[in-house]
Wavefront OBJ file of the C-alpha trace (Angstrom):
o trace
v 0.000 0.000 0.000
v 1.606 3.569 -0.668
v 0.380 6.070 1.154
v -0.126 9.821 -0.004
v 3.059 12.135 1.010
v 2.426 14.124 4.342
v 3.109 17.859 4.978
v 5.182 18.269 8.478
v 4.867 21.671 9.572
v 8.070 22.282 12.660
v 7.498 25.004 14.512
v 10.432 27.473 15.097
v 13.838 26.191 14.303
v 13.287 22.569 14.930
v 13.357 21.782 11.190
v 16.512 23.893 10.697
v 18.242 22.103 13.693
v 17.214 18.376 11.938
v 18.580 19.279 8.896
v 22.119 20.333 10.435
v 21.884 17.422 12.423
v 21.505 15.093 9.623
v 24.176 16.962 7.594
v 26.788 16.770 10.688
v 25.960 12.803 11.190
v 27.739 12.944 8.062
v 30.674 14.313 8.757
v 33.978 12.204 9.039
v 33.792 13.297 12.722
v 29.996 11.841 13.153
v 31.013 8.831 15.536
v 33.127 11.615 18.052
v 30.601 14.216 18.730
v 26.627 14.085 20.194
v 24.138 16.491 18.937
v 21.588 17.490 21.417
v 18.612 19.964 20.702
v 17.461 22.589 23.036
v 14.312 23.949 23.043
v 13.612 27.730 24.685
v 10.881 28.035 26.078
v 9.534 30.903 24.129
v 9.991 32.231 21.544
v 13.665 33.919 21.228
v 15.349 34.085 17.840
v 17.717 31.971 19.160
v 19.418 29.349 16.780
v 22.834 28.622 17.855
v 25.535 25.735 18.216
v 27.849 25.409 20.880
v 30.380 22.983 21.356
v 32.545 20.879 24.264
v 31.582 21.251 28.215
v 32.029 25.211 28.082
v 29.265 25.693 25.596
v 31.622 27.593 23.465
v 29.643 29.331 20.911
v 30.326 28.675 17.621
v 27.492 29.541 15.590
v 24.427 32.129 16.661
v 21.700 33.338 14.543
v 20.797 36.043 17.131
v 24.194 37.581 18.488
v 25.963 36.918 15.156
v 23.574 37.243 12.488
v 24.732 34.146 11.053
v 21.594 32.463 10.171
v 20.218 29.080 10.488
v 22.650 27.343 9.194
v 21.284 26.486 5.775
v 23.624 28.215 3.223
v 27.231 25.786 2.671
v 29.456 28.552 3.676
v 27.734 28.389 7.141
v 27.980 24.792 7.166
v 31.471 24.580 6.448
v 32.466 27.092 9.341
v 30.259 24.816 11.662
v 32.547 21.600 10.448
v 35.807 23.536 10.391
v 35.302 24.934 14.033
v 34.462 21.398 14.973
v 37.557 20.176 13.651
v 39.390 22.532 15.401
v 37.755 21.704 18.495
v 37.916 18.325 18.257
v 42.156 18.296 16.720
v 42.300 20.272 20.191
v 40.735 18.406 22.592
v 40.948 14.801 21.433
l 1 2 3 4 5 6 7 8 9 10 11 12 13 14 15 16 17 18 19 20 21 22 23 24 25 26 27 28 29 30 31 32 33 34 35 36 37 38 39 40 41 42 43 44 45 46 47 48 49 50 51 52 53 54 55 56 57 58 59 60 61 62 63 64 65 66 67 68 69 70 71 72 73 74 75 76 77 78 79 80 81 82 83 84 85 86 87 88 89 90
C-alpha cells in the first residue's frame, strides 16, 4: 500500500536544527561528537551551536547574524570549528 506524502509543519527552528543534524551525522567526525537539541521556552530568535563542556559558541543566529545554518558557507564554518575543536581536545 503507498500512502499519499504528508506535509510536516516544525514550529520554530526545529526543522533547521534536523537538517544540520543530519548533515553533521555525516561528517567524518559523526562517531566523536553528540548532537543534542534545546528547546527555549519561548519564543527567542535563538538558533545557535555550541560545542565541548564550556558551551563555546560557535554559531548564533541572534548575536551573530549568522543564520540558520542552511547556506554551505555556514555549514562549512560549523565543520571547520568542529575540527578545530575536536584536533584540540581529542
Amino acid at each position: 500500500m503507498i500512502s499519499p506524502k504528508r506535509t510536516f509543519y516544525f514550529p520554530g527552528y526545529t526543522r533547521s536544527y534536523l537538517l544540520l543534524n543530519d548533515f553533521l551525522s555525516k561528517q567524518e567526525f559523526a562517531d566523536k561528537i553528540q548532537v543534542v537539541g534545546k528547546k527555549d521556552k519561548e519564543m527567542t530568535g535563538n538558533f545557535e551551536v555550541t560545542i565541548g563542556d564550556e558551551g563555546q559558541l560557535i554559531h548564533s543566529k541572534k548575536t551573530a547574524g549568522q543564520g540558520l545554518a542552511k547556506t554551505d558557507q555556514e555549514k562549512a564554518m560549523i565543520v571547520e570549528m568542529i575540527e578545530e575543536y575536536l584536533d584540540d581536545n581529542l
